[in-house]
PDB file of N, CA, C and O in Angstrom, chain B, residues numbered from 101:
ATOM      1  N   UNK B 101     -21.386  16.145 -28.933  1.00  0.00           N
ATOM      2  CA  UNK B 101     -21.808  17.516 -29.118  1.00  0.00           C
ATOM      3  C   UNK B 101     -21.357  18.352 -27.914  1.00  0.00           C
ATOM      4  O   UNK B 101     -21.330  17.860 -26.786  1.00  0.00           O
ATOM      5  N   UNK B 102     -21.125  19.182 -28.077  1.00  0.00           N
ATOM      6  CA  UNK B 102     -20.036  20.598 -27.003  1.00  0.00           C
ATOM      7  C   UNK B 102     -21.396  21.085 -26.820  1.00  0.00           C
ATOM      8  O   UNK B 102     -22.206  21.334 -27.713  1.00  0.00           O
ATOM      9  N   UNK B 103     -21.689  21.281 -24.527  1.00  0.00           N
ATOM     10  CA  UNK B 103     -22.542  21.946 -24.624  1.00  0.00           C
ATOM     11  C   UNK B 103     -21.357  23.263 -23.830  1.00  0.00           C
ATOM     12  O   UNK B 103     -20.172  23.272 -23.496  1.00  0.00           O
ATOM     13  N   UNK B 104     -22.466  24.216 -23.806  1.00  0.00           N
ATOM     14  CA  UNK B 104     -21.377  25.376 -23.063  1.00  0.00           C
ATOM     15  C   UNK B 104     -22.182  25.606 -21.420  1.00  0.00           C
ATOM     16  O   UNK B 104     -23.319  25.355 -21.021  1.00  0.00           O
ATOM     17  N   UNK B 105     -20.816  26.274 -20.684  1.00  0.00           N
ATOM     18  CA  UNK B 105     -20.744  26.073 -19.981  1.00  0.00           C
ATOM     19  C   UNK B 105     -20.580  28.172 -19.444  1.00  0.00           C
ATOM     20  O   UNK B 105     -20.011  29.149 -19.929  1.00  0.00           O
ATOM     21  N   UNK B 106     -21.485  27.895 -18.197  1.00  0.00           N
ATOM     22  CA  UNK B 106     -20.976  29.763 -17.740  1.00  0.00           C
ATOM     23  C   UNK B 106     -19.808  29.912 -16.684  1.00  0.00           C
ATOM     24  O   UNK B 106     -19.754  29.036 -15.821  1.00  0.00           O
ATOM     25  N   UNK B 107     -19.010  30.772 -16.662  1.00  0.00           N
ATOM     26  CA  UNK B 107     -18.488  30.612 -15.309  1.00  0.00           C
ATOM     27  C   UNK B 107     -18.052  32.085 -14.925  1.00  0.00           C
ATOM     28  O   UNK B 107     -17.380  32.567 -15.837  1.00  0.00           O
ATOM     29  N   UNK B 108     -18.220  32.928 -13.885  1.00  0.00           N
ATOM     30  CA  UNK B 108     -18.050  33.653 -13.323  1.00  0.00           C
ATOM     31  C   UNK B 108     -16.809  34.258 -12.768  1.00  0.00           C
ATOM     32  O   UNK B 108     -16.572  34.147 -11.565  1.00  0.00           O
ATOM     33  N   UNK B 109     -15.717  35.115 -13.854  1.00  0.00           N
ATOM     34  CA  UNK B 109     -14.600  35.946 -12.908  1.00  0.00           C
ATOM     35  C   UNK B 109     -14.355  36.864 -12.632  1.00  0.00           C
ATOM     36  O   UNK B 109     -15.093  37.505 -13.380  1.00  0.00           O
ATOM     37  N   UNK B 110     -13.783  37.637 -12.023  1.00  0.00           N
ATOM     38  CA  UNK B 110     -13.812  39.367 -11.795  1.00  0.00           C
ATOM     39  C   UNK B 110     -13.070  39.388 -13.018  1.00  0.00           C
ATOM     40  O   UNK B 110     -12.363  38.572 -13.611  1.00  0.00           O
ATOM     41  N   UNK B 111     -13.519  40.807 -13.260  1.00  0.00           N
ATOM     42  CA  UNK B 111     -12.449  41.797 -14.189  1.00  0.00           C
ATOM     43  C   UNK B 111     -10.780  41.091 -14.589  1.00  0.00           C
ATOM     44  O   UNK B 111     -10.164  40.697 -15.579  1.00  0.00           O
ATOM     45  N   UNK B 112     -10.603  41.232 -13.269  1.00  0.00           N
ATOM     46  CA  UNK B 112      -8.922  41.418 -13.013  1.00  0.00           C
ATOM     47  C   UNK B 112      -8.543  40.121 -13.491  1.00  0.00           C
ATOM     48  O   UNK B 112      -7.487  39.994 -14.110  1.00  0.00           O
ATOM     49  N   UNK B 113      -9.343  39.083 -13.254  1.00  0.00           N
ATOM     50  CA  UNK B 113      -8.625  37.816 -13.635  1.00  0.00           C
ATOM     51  C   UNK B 113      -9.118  37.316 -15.008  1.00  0.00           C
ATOM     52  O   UNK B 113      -8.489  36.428 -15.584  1.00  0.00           O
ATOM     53  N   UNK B 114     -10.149  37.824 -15.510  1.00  0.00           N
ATOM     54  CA  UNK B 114     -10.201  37.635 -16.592  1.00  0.00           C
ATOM     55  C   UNK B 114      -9.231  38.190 -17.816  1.00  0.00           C
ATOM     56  O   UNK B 114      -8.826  37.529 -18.772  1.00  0.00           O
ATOM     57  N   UNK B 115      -8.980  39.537 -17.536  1.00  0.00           N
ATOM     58  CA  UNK B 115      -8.201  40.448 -18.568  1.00  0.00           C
ATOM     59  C   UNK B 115      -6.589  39.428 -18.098  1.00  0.00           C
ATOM     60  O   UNK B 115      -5.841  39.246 -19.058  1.00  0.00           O
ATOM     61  N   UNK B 116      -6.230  38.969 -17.059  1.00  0.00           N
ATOM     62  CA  UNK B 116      -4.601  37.967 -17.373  1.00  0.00           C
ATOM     63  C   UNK B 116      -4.845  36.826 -17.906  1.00  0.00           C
ATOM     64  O   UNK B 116      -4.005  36.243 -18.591  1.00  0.00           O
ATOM     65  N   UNK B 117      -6.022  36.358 -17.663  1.00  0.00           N
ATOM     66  CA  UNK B 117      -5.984  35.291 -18.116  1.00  0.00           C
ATOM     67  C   UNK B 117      -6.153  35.321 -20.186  1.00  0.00           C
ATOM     68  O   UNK B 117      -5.784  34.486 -21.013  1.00  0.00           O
ATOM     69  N   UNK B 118      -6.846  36.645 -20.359  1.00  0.00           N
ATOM     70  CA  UNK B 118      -7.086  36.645 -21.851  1.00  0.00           C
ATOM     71  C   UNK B 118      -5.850  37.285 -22.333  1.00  0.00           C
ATOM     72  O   UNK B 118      -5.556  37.364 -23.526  1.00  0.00           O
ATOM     73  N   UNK B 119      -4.919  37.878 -21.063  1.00  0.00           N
ATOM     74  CA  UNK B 119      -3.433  38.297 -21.964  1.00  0.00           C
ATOM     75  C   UNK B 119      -2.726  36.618 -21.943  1.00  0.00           C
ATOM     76  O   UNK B 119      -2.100  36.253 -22.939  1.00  0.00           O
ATOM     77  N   UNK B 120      -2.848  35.893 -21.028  1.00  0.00           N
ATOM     78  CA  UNK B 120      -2.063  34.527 -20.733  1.00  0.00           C
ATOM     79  C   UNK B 120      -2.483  33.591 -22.114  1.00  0.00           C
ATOM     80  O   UNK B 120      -1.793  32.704 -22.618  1.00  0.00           O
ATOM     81  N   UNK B 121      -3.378  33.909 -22.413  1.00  0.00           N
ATOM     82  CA  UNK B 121      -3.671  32.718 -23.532  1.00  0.00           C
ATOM     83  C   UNK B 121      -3.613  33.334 -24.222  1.00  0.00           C
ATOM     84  O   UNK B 121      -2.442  33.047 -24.470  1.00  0.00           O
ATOM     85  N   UNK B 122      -3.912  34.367 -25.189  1.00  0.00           N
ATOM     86  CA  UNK B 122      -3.211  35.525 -26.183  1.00  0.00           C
ATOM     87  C   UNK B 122      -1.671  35.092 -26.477  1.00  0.00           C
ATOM     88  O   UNK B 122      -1.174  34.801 -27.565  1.00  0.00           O
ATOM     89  N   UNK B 123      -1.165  35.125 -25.417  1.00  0.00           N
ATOM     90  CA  UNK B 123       0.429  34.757 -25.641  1.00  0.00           C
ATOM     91  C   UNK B 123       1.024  33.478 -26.050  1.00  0.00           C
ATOM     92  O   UNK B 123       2.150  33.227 -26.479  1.00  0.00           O
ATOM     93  N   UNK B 124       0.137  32.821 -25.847  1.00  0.00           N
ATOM     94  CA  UNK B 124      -0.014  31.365 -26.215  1.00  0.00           C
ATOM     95  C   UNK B 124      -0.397  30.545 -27.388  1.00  0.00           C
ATOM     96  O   UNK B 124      -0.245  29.464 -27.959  1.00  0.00           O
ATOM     97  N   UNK B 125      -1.128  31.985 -27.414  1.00  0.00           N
ATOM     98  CA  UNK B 125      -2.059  31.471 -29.511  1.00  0.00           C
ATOM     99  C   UNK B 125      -3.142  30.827 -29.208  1.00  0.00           C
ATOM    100  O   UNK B 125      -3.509  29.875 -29.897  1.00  0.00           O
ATOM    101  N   UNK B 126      -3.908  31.293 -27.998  1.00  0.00           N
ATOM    102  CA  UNK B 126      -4.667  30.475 -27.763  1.00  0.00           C
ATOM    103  C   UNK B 126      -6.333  31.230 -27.334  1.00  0.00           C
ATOM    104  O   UNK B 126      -6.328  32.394 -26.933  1.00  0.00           O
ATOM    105  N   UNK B 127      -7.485  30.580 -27.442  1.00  0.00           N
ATOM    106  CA  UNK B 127      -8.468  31.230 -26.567  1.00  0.00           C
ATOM    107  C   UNK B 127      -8.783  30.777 -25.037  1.00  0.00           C
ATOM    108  O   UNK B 127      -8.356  29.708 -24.601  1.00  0.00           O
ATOM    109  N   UNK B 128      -9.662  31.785 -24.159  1.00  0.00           N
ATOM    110  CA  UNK B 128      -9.925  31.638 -23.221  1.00  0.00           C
ATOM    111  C   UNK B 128     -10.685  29.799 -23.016  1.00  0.00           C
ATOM    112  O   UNK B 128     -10.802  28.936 -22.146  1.00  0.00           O
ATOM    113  N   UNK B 129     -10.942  29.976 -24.104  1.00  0.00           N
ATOM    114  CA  UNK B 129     -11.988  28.689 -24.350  1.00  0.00           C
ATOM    115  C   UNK B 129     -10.891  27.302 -24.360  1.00  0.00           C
ATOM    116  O   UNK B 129     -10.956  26.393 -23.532  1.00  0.00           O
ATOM    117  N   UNK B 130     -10.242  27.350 -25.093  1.00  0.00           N
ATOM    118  CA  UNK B 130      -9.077  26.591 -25.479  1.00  0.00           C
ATOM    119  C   UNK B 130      -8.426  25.970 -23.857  1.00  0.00           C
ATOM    120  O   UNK B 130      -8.432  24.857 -23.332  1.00  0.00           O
ATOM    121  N   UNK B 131      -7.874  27.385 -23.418  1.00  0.00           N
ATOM    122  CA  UNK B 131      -7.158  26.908 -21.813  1.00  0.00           C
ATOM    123  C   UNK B 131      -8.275  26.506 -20.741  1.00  0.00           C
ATOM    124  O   UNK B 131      -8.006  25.531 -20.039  1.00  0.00           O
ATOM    125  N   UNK B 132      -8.919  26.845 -20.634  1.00  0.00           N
ATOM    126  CA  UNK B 132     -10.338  26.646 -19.882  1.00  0.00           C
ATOM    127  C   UNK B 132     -10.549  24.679 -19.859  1.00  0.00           C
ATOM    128  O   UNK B 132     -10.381  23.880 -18.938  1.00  0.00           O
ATOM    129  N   UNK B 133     -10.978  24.472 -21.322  1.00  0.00           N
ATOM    130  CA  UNK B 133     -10.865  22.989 -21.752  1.00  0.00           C
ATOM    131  C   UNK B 133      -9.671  22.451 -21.470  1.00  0.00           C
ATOM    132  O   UNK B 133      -9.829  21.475 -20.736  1.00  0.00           O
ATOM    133  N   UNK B 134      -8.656  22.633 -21.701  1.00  0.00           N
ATOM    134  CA  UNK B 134      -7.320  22.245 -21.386  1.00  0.00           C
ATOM    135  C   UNK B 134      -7.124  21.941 -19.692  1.00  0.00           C
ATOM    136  O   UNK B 134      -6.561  20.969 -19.188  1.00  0.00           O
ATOM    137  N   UNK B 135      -7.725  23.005 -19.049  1.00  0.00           N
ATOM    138  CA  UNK B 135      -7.362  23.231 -17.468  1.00  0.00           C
ATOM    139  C   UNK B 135      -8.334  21.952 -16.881  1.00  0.00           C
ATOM    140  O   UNK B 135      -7.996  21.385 -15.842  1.00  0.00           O
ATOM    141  N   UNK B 136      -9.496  21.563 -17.577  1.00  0.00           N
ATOM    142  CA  UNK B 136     -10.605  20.766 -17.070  1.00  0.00           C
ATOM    143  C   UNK B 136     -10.138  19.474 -17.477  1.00  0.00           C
ATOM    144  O   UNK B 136     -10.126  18.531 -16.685  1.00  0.00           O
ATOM    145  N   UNK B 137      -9.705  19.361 -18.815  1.00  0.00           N
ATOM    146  CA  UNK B 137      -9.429  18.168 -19.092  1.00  0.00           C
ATOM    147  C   UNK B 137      -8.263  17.647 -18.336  1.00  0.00           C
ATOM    148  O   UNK B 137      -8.242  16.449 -18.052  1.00  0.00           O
ATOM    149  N   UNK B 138      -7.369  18.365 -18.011  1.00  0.00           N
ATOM    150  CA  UNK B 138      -5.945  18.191 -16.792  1.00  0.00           C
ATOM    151  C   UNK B 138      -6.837  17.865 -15.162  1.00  0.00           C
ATOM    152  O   UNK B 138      -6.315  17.245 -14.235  1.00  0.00           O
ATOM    153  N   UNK B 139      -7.541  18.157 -15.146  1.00  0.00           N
ATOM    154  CA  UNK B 139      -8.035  18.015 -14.051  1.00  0.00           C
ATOM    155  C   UNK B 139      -8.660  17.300 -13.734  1.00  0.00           C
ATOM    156  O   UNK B 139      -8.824  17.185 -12.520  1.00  0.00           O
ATOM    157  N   UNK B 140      -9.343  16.438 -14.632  1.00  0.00           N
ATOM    158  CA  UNK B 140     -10.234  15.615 -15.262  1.00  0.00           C
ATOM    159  C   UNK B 140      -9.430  13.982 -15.075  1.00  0.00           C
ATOM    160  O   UNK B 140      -9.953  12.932 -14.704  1.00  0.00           O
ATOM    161  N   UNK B 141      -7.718  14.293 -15.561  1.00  0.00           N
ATOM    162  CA  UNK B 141      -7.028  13.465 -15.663  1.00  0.00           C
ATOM    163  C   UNK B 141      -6.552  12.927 -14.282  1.00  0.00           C
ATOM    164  O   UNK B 141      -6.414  11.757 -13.925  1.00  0.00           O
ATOM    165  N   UNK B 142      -6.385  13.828 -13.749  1.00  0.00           N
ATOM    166  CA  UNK B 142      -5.388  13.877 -12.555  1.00  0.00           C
ATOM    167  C   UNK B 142      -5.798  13.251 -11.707  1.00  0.00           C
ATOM    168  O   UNK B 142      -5.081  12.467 -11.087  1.00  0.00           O
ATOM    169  N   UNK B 143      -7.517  13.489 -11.359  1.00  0.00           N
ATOM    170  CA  UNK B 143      -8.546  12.845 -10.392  1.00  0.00           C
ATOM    171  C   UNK B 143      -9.260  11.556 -10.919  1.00  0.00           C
ATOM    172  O   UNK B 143      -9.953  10.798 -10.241  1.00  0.00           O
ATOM    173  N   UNK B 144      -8.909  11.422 -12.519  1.00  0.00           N
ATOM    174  CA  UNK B 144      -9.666   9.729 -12.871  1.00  0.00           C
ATOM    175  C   UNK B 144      -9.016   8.570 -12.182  1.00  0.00           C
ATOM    176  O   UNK B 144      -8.040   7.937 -12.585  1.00  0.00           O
ATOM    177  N   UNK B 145      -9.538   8.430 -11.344  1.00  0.00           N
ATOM    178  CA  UNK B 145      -8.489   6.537 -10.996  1.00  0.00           C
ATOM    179  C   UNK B 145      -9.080   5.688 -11.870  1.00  0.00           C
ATOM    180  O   UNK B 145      -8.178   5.292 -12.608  1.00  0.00           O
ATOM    181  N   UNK B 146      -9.713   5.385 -12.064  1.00  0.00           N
ATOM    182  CA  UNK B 146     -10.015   4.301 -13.092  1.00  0.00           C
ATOM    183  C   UNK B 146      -9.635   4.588 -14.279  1.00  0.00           C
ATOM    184  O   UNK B 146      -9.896   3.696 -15.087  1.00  0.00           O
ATOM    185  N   UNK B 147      -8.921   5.835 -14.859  1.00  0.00           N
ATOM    186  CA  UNK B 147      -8.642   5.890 -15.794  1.00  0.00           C
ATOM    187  C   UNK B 147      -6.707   5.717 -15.714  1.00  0.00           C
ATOM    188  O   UNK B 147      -5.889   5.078 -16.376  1.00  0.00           O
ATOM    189  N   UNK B 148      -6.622   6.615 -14.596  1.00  0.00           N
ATOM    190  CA  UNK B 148      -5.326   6.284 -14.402  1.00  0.00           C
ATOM    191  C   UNK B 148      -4.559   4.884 -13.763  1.00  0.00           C
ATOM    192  O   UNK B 148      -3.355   4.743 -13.546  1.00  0.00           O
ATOM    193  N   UNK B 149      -6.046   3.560 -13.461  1.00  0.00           N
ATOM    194  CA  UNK B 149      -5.420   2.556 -12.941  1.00  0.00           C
ATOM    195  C   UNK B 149      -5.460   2.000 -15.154  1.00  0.00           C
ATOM    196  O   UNK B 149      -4.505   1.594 -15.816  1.00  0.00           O
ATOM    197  N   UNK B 150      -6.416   2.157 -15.465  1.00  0.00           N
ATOM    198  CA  UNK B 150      -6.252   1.331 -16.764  1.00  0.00           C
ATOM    199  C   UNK B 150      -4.839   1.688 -17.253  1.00  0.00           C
ATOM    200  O   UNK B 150      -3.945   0.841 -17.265  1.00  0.00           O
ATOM    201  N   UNK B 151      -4.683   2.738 -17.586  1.00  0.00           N
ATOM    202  CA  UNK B 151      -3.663   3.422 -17.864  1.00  0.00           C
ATOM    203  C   UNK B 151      -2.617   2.376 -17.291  1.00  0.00           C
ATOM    204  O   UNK B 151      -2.360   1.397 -17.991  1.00  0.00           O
ATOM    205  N   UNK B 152      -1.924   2.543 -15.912  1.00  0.00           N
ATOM    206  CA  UNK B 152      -1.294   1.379 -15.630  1.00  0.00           C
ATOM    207  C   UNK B 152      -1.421   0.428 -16.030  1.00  0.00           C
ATOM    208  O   UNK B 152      -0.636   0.012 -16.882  1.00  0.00           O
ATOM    209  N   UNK B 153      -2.381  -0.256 -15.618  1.00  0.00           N
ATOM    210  CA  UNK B 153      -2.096  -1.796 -16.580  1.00  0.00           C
ATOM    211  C   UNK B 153      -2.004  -2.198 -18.259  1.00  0.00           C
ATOM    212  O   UNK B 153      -1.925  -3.274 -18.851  1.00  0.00           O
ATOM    213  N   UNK B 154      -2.050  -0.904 -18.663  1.00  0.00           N
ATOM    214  CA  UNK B 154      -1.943  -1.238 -20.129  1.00  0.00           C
ATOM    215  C   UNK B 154      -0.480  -0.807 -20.258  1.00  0.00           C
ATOM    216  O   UNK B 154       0.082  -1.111 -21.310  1.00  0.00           O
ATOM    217  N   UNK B 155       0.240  -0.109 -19.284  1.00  0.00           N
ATOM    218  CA  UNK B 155       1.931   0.077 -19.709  1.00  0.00           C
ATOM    219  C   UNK B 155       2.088  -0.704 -18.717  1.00  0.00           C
ATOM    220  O   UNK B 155       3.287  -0.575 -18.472  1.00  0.00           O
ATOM    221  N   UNK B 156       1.590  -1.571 -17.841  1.00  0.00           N
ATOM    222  CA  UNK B 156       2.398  -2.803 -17.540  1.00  0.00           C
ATOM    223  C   UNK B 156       2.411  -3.927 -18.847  1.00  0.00           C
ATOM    224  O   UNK B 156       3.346  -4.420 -19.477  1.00  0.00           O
ATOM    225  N   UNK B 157       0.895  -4.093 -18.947  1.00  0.00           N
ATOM    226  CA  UNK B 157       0.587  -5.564 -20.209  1.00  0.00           C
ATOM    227  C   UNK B 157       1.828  -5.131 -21.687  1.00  0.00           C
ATOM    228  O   UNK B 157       2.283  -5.934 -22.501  1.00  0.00           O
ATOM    229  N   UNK B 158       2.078  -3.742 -21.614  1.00  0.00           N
ATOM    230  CA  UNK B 158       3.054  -3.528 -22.956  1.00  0.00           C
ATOM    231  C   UNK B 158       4.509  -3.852 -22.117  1.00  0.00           C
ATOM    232  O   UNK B 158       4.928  -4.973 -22.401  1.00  0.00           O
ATOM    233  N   UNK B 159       4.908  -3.508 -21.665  1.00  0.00           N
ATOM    234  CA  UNK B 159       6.050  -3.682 -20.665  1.00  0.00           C
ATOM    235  C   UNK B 159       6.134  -5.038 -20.741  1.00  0.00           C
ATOM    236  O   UNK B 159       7.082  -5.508 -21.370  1.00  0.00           O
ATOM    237  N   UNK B 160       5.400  -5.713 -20.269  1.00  0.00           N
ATOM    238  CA  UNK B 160       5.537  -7.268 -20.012  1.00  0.00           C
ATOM    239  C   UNK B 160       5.850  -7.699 -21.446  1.00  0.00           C
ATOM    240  O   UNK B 160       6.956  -8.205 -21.633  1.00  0.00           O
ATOM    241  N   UNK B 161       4.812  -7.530 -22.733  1.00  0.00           N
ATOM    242  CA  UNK B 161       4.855  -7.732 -24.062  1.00  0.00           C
ATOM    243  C   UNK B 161       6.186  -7.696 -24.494  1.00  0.00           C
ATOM    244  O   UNK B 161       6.537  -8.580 -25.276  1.00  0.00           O
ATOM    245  N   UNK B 162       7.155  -6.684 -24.071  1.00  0.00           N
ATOM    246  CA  UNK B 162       8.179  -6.352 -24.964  1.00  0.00           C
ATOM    247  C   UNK B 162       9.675  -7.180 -24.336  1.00  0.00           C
ATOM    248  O   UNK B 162      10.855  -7.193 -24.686  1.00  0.00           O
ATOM    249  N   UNK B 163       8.849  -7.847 -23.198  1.00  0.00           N
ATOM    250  CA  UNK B 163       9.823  -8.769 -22.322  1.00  0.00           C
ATOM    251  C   UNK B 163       9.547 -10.400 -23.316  1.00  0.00           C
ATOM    252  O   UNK B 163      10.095 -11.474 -23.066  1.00  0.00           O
ATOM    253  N   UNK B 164       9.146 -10.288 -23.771  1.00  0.00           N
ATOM    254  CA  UNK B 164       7.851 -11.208 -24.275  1.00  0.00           C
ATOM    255  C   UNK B 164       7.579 -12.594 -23.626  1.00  0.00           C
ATOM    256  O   UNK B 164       7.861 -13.748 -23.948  1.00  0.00           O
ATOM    257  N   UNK B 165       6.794 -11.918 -22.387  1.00  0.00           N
ATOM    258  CA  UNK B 165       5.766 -12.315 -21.525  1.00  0.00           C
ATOM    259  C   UNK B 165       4.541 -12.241 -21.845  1.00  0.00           C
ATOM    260  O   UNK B 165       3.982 -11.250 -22.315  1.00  0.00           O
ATOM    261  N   UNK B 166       3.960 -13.512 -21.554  1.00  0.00           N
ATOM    262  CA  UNK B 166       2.612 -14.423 -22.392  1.00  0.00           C
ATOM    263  C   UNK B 166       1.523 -14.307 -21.319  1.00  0.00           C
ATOM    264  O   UNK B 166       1.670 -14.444 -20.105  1.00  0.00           O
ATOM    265  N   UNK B 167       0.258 -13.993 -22.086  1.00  0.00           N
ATOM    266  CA  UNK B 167      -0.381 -14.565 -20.479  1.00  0.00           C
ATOM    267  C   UNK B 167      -0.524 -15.895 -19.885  1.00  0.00           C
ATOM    268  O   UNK B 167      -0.944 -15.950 -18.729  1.00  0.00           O
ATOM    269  N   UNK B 168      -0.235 -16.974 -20.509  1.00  0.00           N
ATOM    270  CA  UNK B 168      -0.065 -18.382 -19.792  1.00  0.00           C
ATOM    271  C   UNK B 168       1.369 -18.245 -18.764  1.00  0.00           C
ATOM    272  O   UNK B 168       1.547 -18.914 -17.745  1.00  0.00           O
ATOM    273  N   UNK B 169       2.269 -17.258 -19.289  1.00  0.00           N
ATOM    274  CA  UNK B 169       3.506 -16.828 -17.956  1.00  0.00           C
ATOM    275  C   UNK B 169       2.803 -16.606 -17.027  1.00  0.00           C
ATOM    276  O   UNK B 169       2.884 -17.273 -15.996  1.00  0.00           O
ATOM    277  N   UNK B 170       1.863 -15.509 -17.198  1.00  0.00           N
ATOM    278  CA  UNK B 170       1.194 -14.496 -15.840  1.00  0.00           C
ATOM    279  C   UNK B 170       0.355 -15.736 -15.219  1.00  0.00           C
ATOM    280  O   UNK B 170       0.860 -16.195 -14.194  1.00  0.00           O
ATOM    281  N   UNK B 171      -0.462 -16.161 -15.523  1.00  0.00           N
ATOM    282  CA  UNK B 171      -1.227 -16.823 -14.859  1.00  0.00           C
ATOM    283  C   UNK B 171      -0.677 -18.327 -14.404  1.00  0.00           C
ATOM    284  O   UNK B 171      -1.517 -19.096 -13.937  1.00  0.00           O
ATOM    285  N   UNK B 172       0.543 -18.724 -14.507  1.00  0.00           N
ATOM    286  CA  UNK B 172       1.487 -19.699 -14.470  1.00  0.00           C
ATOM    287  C   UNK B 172       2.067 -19.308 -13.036  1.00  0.00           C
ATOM    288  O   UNK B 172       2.124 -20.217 -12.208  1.00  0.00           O
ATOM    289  N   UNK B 173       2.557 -17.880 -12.624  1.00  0.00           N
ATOM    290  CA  UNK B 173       2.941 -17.422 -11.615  1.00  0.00           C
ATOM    291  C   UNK B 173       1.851 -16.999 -10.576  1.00  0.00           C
ATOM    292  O   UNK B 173       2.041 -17.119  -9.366  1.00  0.00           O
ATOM    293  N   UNK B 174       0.930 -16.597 -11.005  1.00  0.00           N
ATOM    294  CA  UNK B 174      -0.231 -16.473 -10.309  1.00  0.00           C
ATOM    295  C   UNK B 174      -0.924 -18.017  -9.609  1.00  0.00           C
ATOM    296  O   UNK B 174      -1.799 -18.081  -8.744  1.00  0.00           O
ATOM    297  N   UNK B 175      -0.326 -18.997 -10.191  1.00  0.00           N
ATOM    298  CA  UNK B 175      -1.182 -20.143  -9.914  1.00  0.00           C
ATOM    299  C   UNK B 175       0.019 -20.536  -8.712  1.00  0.00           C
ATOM    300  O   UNK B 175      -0.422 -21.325  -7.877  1.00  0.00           O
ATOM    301  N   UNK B 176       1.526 -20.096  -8.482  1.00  0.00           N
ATOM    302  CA  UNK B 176       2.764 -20.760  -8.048  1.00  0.00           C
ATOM    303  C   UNK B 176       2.949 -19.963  -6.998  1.00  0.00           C
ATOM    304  O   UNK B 176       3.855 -20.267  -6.222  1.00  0.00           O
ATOM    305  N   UNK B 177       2.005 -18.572  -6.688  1.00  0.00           N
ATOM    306  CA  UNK B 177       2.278 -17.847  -5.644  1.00  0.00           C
ATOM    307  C   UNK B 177       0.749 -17.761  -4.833  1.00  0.00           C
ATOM    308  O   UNK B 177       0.605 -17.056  -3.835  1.00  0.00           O
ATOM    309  N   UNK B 178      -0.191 -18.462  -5.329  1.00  0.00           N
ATOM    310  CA  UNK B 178      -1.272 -18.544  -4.727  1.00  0.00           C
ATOM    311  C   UNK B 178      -0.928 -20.115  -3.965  1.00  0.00           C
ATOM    312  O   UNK B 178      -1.346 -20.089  -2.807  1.00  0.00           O
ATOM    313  N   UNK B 179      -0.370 -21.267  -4.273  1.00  0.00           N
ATOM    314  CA  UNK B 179       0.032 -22.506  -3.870  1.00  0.00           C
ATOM    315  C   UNK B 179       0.972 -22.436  -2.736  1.00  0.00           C
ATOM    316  O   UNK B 179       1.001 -23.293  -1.853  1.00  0.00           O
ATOM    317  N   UNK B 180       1.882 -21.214  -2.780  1.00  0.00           N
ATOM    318  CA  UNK B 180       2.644 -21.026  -1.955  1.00  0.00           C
ATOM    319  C   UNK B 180       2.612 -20.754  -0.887  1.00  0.00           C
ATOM    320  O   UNK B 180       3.370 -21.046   0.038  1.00  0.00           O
ATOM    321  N   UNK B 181       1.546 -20.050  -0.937  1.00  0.00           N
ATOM    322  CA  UNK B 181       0.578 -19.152   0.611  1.00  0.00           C
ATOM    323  C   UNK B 181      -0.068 -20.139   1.724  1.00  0.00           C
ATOM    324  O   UNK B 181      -0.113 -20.032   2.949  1.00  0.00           O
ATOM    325  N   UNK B 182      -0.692 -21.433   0.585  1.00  0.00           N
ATOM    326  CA  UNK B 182      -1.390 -22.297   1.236  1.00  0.00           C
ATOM    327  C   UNK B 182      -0.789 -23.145   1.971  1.00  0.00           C
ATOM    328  O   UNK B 182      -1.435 -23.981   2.604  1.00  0.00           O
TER     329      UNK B 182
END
């Protein structure tokens, strides 16, 4: 469920910002969500580490690399150290 949210701009930046998204086909509401959800993205690490490892685990997949590979090398570079 969408709750709403207030936020406070002068005049001046409101009227470009409602010509900026006007031009766009868009509402204030629309870019607003858009600007948060970008921002939202940018600062998740845990979203942007999953993110990584799921285009590594596909990456690896299309090599077609198994996880008994991964953990085969994991077992041959932990032995190695010792």
């Amino acid at each position: 469920m969408a709750t709403q949210m207030i936020i406070r701009l002068d005049s001046e930046t409101k009227a470009k910002l409602n010509k900026l998204a006007k031009a766009e086909g868009k509402t204030i509401s629309q870019v607003i969500r858009e600007l948060i959800q970008n921002y939202i993205q940018e600062r998740d690490m845990e979203g942007y580490i999953d993110d990584l490892w799921s285009k590594i685990g596909n990456k690896l997949k299309t090599h077609g690399v198994k996880i008994a590979d991964v953990e085969n090398s994991i077992r041959k570079a932990r032995a190695s150290k010792e």
